[in-house]
C-alpha positions as CSV (number, residue, x, y, z in Angstrom):
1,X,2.4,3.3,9.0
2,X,0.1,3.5,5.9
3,X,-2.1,5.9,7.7
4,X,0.7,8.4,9.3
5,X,1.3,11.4,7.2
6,X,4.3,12.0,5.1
7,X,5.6,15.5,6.8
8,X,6.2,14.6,10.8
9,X,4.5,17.1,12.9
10,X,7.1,19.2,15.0
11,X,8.4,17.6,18.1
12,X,7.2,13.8,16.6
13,X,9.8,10.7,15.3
14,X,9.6,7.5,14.2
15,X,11.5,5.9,16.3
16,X,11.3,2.2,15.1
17,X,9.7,0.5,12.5
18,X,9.2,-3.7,13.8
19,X,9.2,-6.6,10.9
20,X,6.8,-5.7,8.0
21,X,3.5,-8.0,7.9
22,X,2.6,-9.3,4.3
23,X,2.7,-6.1,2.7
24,X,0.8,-7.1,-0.4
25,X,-3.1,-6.7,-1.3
26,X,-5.2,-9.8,-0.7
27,X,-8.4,-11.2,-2.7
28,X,-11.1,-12.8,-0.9
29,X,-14.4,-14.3,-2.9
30,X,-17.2,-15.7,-0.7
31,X,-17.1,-18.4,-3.2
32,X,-13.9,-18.9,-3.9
33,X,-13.0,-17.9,-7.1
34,X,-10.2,-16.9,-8.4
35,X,-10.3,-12.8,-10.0
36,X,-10.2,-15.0,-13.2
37,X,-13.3,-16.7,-12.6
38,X,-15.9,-13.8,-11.6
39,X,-18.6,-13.0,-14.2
40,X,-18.6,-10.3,-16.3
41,X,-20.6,-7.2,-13.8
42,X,-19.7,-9.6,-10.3
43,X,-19.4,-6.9,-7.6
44,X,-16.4,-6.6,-5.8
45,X,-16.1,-4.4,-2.3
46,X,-13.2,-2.1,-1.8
47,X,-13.5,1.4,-0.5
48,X,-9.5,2.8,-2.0
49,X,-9.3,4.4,-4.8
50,X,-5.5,3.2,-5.6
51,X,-7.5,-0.6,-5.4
52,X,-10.2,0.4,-7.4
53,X,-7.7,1.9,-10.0
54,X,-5.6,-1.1,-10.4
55,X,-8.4,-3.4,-10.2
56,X,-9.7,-1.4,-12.9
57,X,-6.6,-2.2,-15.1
58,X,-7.2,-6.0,-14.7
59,X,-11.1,-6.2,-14.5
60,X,-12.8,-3.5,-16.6
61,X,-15.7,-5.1,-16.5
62,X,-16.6,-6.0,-12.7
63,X,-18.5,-3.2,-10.5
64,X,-16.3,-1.9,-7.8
65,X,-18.9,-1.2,-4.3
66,X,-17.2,1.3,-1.9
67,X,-18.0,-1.1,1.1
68,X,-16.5,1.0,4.4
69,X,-16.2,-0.3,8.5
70,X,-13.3,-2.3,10.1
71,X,-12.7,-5.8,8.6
72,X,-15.2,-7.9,10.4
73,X,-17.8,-5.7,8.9
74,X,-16.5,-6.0,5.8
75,X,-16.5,-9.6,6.3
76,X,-20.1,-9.9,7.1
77,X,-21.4,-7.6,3.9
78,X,-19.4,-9.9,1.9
79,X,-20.8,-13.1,3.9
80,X,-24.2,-11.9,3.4
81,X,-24.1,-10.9,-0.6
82,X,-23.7,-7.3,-0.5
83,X,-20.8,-8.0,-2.7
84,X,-18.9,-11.0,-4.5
85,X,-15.5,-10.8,-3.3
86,X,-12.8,-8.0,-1.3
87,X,-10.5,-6.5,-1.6
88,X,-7.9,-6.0,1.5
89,X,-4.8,-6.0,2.9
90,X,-3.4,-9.0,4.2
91,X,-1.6,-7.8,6.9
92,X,-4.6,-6.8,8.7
93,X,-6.5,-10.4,8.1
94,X,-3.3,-12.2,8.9
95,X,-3.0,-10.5,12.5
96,X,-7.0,-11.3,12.9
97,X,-6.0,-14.7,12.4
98,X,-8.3,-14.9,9.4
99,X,-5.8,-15.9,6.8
100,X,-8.0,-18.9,5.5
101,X,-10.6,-16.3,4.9
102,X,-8.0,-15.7,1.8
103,X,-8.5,-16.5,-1.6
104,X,-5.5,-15.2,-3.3
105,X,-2.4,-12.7,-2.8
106,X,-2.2,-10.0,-5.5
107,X,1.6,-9.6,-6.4
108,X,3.2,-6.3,-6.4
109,X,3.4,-5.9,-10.3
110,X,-0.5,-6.4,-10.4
111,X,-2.0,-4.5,-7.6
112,X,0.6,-2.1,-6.0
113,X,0.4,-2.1,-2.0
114,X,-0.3,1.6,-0.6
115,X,2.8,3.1,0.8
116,X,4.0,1.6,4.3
117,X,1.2,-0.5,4.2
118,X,1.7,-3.8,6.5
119,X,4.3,-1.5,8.6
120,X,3.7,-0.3,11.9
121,X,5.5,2.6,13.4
122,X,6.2,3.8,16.7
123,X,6.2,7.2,16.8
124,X,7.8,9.6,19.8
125,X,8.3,13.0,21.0
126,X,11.8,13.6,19.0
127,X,13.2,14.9,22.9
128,X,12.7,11.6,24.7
129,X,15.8,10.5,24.6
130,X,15.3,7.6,27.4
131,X,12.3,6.4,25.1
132,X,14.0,6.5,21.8
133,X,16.5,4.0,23.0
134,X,13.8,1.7,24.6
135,X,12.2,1.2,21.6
136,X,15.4,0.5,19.7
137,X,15.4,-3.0,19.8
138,X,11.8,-3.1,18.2
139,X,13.6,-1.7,15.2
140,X,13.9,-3.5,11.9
141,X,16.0,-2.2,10.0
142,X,15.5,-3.9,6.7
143,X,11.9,-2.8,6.8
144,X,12.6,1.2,8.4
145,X,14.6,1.5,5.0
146,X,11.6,0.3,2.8
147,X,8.9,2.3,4.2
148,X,11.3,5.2,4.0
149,X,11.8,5.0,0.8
150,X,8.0,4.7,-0.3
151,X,7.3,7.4,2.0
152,X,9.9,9.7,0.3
153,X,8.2,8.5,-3.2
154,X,4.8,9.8,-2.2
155,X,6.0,13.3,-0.3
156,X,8.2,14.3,-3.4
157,X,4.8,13.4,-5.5
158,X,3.2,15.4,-3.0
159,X,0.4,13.0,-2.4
160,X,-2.0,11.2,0.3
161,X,-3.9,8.0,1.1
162,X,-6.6,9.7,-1.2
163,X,-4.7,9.5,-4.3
164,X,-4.0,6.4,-6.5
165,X,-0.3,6.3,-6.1
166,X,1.1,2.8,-4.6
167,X,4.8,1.7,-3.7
168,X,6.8,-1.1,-2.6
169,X,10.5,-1.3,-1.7
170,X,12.0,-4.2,-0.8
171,X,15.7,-4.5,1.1
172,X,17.9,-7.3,-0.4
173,X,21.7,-7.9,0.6
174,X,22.9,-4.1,0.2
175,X,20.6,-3.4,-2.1
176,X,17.1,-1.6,-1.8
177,X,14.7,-1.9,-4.5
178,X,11.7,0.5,-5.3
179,X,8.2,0.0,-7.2
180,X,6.2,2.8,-7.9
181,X,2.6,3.5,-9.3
182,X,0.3,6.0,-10.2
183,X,-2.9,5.5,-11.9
184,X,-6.2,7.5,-13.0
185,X,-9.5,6.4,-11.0
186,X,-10.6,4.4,-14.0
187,X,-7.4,2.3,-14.7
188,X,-6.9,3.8,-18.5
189,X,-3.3,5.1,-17.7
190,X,-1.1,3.8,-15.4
191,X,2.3,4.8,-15.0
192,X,5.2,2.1,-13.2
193,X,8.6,3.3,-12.7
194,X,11.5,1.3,-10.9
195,X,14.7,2.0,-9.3
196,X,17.1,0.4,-6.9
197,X,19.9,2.4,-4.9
198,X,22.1,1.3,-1.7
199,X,19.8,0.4,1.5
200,X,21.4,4.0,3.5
201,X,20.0,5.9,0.7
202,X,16.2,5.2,0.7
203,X,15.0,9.1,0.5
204,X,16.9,9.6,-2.9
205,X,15.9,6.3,-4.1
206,X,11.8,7.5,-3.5
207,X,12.9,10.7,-5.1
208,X,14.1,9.1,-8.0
209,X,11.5,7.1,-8.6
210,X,8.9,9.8,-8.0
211,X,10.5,12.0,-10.6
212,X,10.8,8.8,-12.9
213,X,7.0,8.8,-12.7
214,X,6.5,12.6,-13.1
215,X,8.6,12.1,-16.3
216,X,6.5,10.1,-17.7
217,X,2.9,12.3,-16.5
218,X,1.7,11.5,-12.8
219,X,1.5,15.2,-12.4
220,X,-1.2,15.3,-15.0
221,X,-2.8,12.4,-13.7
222,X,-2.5,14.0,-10.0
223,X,-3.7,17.4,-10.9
224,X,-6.9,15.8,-13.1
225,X,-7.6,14.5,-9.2
């Protein structure tokens, strides 16, 4: 989902969302330290700038290496000292069955996930009527409503993947609540902004928060991107 752009093509749906993997960011030191224990200058691999950013905010002092190639790849640079520790998502090292590769879970408030991030989506021609309802019991709603709203975040910011801007909405009872983030590539200013609304309103909920975080100067931060 992380990766599908916020305006649908004409003629495309999402049709269902399934159950949300671990949405949040994981930390993984060939050593295993904790973030905490890294020297001063340790080198850590991540090639997203909305990591990098946040990282930033907590580590000034470590060297971020843009390390790019799917996760085994990754794996082996790290394995072989090209860097001191990753940074990834944990949905994809959970459903490689690599979890105990995992050093530590970052929690939302620290390193904001990327919007839809651990989602999947299953995306249709918006005419195939006979498909739409055979992929309706993939659905999950709780989820659908989450990645809806941090999708409508980042299209009223009118953002991308290439941006720091993070979110993360979780659905609880009736209630859906939003997290949203945008910081400049070297982690001096970083604006949050919260919100929760009812779980059938998730496109005014992102909206809301996005214009929370516009109040308060993601433009300028965007527009200095």
């Amino acid at each position: 989902m992380k990766d599908l752009p916020t305006e649908q093509p004409p003629g495309l749906i999402v049709a269902a969302v399934p159950e949300r993997e671990d949405a949040r960011d994981a930390f993984l030191a060939r050593d295993g330290r904790q973030l905490s224990e890294l020297p001063p200058q340790a080198r850590v691999g991540t090639s997203s700038l909305r990591r990098q950013a946040q990282l930033r905010r907590l580590r000034a002092d470590l060297q971020l290496v843009s390390l790019r190639g799917n996760l085994d790849t990754r794996l082996r640079k790290l394995d072989r000292g090209d860097c001191d520790a990753l940074l990834l998502a944990a949905a994809g090292v959970h459903r490689l069955g690599l979890r105990n590769r995992i050093t530590a879970y970052f929690a939302a408030e620290e390193m904001c996930p990327a919007v839809g991030q651990g989602a999947l989506a299953i995306e249709i021609r918006a005419d195939a009527a006979l498909v739409a309802e055979a992929v309706e019991c993939l659905d999950h709603a709780a989820t659908h409503c989450a990645v809806r709203a941090e999708r409508a975040m980042l299209r009223h910011l009118g953002g991308g993947c290439q941006v720091p801007i993070a979110a993360h909405a979780v659905a609880e009872d009736s209630q859906l609540k939003l997290l949203g983030v945008v910081a400049n590539l070297d982690g001096s200013r970083l604006i949050r902004a919260r919100a929760a609304a009812p779980v059938n309103e998730p496109e005014q909920l992102g909206a809301t928060v996005a214009d929370d975080l516009l109040r308060q100067g993601a433009r300028e931060i965007l527009e200095s991107l």
